[in-house]
Each structure stands twice: as structure tokens, then as C-alpha cells.
C-alpha positions as CSV (number, residue, x, y, z in Angstrom):
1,X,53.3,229.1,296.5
2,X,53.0,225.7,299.0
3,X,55.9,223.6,298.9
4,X,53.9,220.8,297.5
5,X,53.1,222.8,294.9
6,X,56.9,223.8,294.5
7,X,57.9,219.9,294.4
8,X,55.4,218.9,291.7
9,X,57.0,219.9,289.1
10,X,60.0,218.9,289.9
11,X,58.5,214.9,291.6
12,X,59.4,212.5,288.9
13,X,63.2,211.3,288.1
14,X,62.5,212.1,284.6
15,X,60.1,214.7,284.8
16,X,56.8,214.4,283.7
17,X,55.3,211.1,281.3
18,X,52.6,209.1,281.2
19,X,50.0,210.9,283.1
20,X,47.3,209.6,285.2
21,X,43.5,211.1,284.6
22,X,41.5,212.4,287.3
23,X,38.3,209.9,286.4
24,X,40.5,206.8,286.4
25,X,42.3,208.3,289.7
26,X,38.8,208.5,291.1
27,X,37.7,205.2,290.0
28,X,40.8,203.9,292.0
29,X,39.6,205.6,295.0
30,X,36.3,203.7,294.6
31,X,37.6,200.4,293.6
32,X,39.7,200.8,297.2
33,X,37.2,201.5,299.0
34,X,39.2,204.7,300.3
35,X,38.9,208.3,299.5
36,X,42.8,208.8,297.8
37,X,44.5,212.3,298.8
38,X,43.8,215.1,296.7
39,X,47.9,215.6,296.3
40,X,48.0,212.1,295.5
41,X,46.6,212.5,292.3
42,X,48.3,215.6,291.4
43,X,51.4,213.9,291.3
44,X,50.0,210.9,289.7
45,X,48.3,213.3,287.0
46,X,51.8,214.4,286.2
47,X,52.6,210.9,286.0
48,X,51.2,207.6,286.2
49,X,53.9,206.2,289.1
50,X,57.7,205.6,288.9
51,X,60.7,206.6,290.4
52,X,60.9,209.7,292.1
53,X,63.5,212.5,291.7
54,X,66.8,212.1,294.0
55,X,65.7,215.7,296.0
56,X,63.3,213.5,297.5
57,X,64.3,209.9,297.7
58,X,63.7,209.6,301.5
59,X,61.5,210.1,304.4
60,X,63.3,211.4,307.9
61,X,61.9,209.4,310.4
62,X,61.7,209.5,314.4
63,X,63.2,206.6,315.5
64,X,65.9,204.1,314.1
65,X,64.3,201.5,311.3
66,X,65.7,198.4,309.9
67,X,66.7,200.5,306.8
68,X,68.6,203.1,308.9
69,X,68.9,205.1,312.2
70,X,67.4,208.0,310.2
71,X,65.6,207.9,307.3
72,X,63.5,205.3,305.3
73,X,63.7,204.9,301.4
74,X,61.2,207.0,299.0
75,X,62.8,205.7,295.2
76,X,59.5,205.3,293.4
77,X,55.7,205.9,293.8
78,X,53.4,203.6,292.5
79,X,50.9,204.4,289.7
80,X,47.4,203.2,289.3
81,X,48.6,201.8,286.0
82,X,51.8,199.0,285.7
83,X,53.0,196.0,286.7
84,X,52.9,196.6,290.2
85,X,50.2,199.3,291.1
86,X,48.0,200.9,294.5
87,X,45.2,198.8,292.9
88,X,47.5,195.7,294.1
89,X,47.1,196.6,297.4
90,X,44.6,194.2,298.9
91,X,46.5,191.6,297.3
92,X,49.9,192.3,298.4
93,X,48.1,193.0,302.0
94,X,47.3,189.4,302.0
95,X,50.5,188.1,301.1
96,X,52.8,190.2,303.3
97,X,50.8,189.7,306.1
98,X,49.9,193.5,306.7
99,X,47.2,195.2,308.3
100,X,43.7,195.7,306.7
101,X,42.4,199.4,305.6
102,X,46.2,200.4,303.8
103,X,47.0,201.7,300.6
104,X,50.6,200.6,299.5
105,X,52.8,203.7,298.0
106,X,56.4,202.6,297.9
107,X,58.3,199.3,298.5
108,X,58.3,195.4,297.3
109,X,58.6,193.4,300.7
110,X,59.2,193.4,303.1
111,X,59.0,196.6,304.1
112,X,56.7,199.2,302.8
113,X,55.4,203.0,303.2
114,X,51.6,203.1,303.0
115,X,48.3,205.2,303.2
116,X,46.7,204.1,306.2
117,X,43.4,204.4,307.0
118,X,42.9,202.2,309.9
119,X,42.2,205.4,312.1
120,X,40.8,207.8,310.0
121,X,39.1,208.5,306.7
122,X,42.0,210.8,306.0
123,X,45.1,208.8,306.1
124,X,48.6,208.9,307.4
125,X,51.6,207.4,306.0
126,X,53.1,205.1,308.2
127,X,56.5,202.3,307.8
128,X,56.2,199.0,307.7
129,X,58.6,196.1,308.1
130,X,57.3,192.7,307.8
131,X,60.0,190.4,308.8
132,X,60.4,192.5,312.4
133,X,56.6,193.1,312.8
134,X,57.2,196.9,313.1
135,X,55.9,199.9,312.2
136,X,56.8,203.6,312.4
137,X,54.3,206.8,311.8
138,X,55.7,208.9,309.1
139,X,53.1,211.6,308.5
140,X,49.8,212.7,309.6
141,X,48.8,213.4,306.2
142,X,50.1,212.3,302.6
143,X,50.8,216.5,301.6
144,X,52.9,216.2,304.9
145,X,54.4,213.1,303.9
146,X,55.5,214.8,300.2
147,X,56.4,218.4,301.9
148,X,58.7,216.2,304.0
149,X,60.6,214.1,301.6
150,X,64.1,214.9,301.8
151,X,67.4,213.6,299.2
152,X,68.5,210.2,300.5
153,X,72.1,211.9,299.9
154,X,72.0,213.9,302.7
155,X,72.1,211.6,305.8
156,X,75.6,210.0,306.7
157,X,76.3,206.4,305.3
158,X,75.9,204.5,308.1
């Protein structure tokens, strides 16, 4: 057994709930203009976005960010469905200034952890922080980026 498929079960903060379905995850794919990650959608058909489990609440990251010297924040995923959704995207692009060709996963402005698919039609998840013009590589892939989350409990406070 993969460790991604060893997190899935235990992703979401309270466990499984409303779950996405594979045609409508699809059709979000299309409507982006993106091919969505295959693991993407498993989580997402386990549940349709939300806050994520405190085992993996953060990302470890390479270099120091404005959120820490170690890590950046990982406290929900969004859905396809709800008030604030992937399918937002191109909208919230606009407004926060960001680059063109990214899929926003996590964050509300101004900083934000996205698929991006400036380089590649398979995406990384990179960092982004608006207000310092900055952004960090996280991952080369988003199953990298999930076998990689970490609990936000175990860095130091700084």
C-alpha cells in the first residue's frame, strides 16, 4: 500500500462527507481548462473540500516564507462544490493579482498553495504570497505534495 493511499482514509478532519463524483470532478477539469490530478479527485470523492485532518495541516518547505521558517499552512482543501471552490479560480486569479494557468487549493489571500500549470500539463504545487510578490515550489506533483504533508504540530513555535 502507497502512502497516498494510506492518508486517504484518514484526509478529512471529520472523516469522510459529502462526496464529490467523478463526472462532475471531470467536468471541473474541463471547465478549467486543465487536466485535475488523478489523486485530486480521490480525495475530493471522499469528500467534496474542507478542512483537512491535523496529521497533515502543513507543507515543509525549503526555504523560510512569510508564514514561517519552515513550513507553510495546509488547514483545508477546497471542493468543487461551496462557497469558495477550485472553480473560483480564474476569479480569485484576477483579483489577487496571480499568475495565469493555476488552480487554487488552499488559502484566502493573500497567500495561497496552488496547482500550477504554467510549465507543464502535469502540475506542481507551488506558494504564493501576494503582498511580498513571492513564491516557493512545494512539490513536483500534487501525490507528492499529499505524501508530503506533515502535522503543523510538529515544527517549533517560532
Amino acid at each position: 500500500m502507497t502512502r497516498f493511499d494510506q492518508l486517504k482514509p484518514a484526509f478529512w478532519a471529520d472523516g469522510p462527507g459529502e462526496p464529490l463524483d467523478a463526472r462532475t470532478f471531470a467536468h471541473a477539469g474541463r471547465e478549467l481548462g486543465v487536466r485535475l490530478p488523478i489523486e485530486l479527485g480521490e480525495l475530493l470523492g471522499l469528500r467534496d473540500g474542507g478542512a483537512v485532518a491535523a496529521h497533515c495541516d502543513a507543507f515543509p518547505t525549503s526555504a523560510p516564507t512569510s508564514w514561517s521558517e519552515t513550513h507553510v499552512p495546509f488547514g483545508e482543501l477546497l471542493g468543487v462544490g461551496g462557497q469558495l471552490s477550485i472553480l473560483d479560480s480564474p476569479s480569485l486569479r484576477d483579483e489577487w493579482d496571480l499568475p495565469p494557468r493555476l488552480v487554487l487549493l488552499a488559502g484566502d489571500g493573500p497567500t495561497w498553495i496552488a496547482l500550477d500549470y504554467r510549465r507543464s500539463a502535469q502540475p506542481s504545487v507551488t506558494w504564493f504570497d501576494v503582498d511580498l510578490g513571492a513564491e516557493l515550489a512545494l512539490a513536483p506533483t500534487f501525490r507528492a505534495f499529499a505524501e508530503g504533508l506533515v502535522p503543523s504540530a510538529s515544527f517549533p513555535e517560532e
